[in-house]
C-alpha positions, 0 to 999 in steps of 0.5 A: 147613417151608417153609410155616411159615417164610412163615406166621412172616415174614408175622405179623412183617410184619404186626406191623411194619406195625401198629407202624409204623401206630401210630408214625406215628399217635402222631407225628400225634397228638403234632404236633397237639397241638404245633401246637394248643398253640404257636398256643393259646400265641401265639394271634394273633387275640387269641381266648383273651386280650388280647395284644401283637401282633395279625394283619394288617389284612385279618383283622380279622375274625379279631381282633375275635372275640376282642379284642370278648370279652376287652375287655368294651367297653361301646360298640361302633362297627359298619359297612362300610369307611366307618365305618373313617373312625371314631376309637374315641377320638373316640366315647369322649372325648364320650360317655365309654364304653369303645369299640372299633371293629368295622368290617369292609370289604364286610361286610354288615348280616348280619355286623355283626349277628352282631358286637353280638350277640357283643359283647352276650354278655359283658354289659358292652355299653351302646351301639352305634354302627351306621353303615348304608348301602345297600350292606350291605343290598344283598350278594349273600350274607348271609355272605361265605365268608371271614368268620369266623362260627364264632368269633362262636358259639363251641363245641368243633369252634370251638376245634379248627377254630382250633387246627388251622388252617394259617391260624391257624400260619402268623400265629402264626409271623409274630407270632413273628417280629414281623410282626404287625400292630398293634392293628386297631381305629381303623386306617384308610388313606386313599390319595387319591394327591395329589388333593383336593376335587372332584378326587379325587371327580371321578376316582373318579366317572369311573372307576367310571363309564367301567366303568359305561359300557362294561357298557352300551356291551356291552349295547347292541352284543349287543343290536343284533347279536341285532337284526341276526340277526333282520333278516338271517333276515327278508330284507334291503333293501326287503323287509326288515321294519322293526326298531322296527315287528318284534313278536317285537322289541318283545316281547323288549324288553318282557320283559327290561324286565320282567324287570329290574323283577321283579329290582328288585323282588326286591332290595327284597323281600330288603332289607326282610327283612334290616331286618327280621331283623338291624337291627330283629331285633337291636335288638329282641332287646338292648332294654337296649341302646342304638342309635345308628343313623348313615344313612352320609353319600354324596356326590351323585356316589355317588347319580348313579352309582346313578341311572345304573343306573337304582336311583335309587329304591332309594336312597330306599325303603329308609329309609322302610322302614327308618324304619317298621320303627324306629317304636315302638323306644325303645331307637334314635336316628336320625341322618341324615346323608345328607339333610345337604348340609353332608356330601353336596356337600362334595367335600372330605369324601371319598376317593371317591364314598362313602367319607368322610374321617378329619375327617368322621369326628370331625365324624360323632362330635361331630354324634352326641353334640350330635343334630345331625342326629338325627330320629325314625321319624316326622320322618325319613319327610320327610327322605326326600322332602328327599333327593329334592329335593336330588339333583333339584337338584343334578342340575339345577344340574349340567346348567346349571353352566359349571363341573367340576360339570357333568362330573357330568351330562355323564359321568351322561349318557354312562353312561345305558343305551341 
């Protein structure tokens, strides 16, 4: 009797919990599907249709996924946080094409390849206008971990993995609430704090600098206590063998030279095969689309600071090797606008070192559409060998100048490693 009644309370508890296992498993699967169809229905990131409100600008990337796909835009404007200088309305006005601005800030060639391609699915893409610079060539990682890719190569765990998201409902809640933000593209701020011209280039140029300054200032000092430890080990005073003269010394110094040019040397190595497999792999692989590459103007100050990490010549190899790789594609024009002074020391022109203004922006566009300043692979190997002899002599007449302009060599020199 007794054990009956144990053997009937078990098989009661079990189908309770069952029941209460499926309960709670229907009650998951039901809040899914809610949260799945309230963030399909607000759909914040503008992915499965053109709406109203938008997320915030950090997660631009997010937007323009989709915004790119439902827009059909014929012209797309591609680049790094500089190219968000750029007005789609400039481009559109003289070159009467349908353009949305993609600009992701920090992103790299890998990303904004990823984007044309992308745009370049809904067949109504014509033109791009593709602002390079070095320092998308030179990211430490292809993608970055918080950008996106998957919703540029769309397939089922794409959708599932957006619906689901808490990201993706936490923006669908703040666009319910009328937090969103507005449309991303043409939205770029510029803080100059109140500063103009020389000024401002000044600050941002001593700033980056005394960082730069103080790297080495470390270097040096860890470098001399390693030296003194190997004076102290070898004896002091008169016996004391001479530092400079020490071969174990010379040799550790001549290898961590050496190892810093192999380090250079693998750079390059790595954004020649970016060219090669994003740029010219893309343009190659879209040939009825027509490229508008824009070499990103920098200010003298942004290539003194390279210098002063003795990469000067980085700044140079990778357009001749950009430019032989560009040679024979006729579907690319060239405009240089780093070998024009008229942008490169006109202080005015930027927000910092390298970041350029909303006018220059307008006046990149105009310039653009007139050739101003466009080259072809052959003739823009000289342009090269031009950009060399400006910096060589803004450099010297920085050293020689009574000016401001001269704290441009003082502060180059100051931040020179040892």
């Amino acid at each position: 009797m007794s054990s009956s009644t144990t053997s009937s309370e078990t098989s009661v508890s079990s189908r309770l919990e069952l029941r209460y296992t499926a309960l709670a498993l229907v009650l998951l699967l039901v809040a899914l599907v809610c949260t799945a169809y309230f963030n399909w229905r607000v759909d914040p990131f503008h992915y499965y249709a053109l709406r109203a409100k938008g997320p915030f600008p950090e997660r631009a990337q997010y937007v323009y996924a989709g915004a790119i796909k439902h827009g059909a835009y014929e012209a797309l404007i591609v680049g790094n946080s500089h190219a968000r200088a750029f007005r789609a309305s400039e481009f559109e006005k003289r070159f009467k094409l349908r353009t949305f601005l993609a600009a992701f800030p920090a992103s790299s060639v890998d990303e904004q390849a990823l984007t044309i391609r992308h745009a370049a699915d809904t067949g109504s893409l014509t033109t791009v206008f593709w602002l390079l610079d070095y320092r998308a060539l030179n990211r430490k990682f292809s993608l970055r971990a918080g950008f996106p890719d998957h919703l540029y190569e769309p397939n089922l765990a794409t959708h599932l993995r957006l619906l689901l998201s808490f990201g993706t409902t936490e923006f669908s809640l703040l666009s319910v609430a009328g937090k969103g933000a507005k449309q991303l593209a043409g939205i770029n701020r510029e803080t100059t704090g109140g500063a103009t011209g020389l000024a401002r280039v000044m600050r941002s140029f001593k700033s980056k600098g005394e960082r730069l300054a103080a790297a080495n200032e470390a270097t040096a000092l860890r470098t001399e206590r390693v030296e003194e430890g190997a004076g102290d080990e070898s004896g002091s005073g008169a016996d004391a063998p001479d530092r400079e003269s020490d071969p174990e010394l010379s040799e550790a110094r001549d290898e961590a030279a050496a190892e810093a040019a192999q380090d250079r040397e693998t750079q390059l190595n790595q954004v020649k095969s970016k060219l090669s497999d994003e740029v010219t792999g893309t343009m190659r692989a879209l040939p009825d689309v027509t490229f508008h590459l824009l070499l990103a103007p920098t200010s003298m100050a942004d290539i003194t600071l390279w210098d002063s990490m003795d990469r000067l010549e980085e700044q140079f190899v990778w357009r001749d090797e950009l430019f032989a790789q560009l040679n024979g594609l006729a579907n690319v024009r060239i405009h240089d606008f780093q070998a024009a002074t008229e942008y490169s020391e006109e202080w005015s022109n930027y927000r910092d070192t390298h970041h350029f203004v909303t006018t220059v922006g307008a006046r990149i566009a105009h310039d653009v559409s007139k050739g101003t300043h466009e080259v072809d692979s052959q003739t823009a190997i000289g342009q090269t060998s031009k950009l060399r002899r400006q910096y060589a002599e803004f450099q010297q007449r920085a050293c020689q100048s009574a000016s401001e302009l001269s704290l441009f060599c003082v502060q180059a020199r100051s931040m020179l490693p040892r």
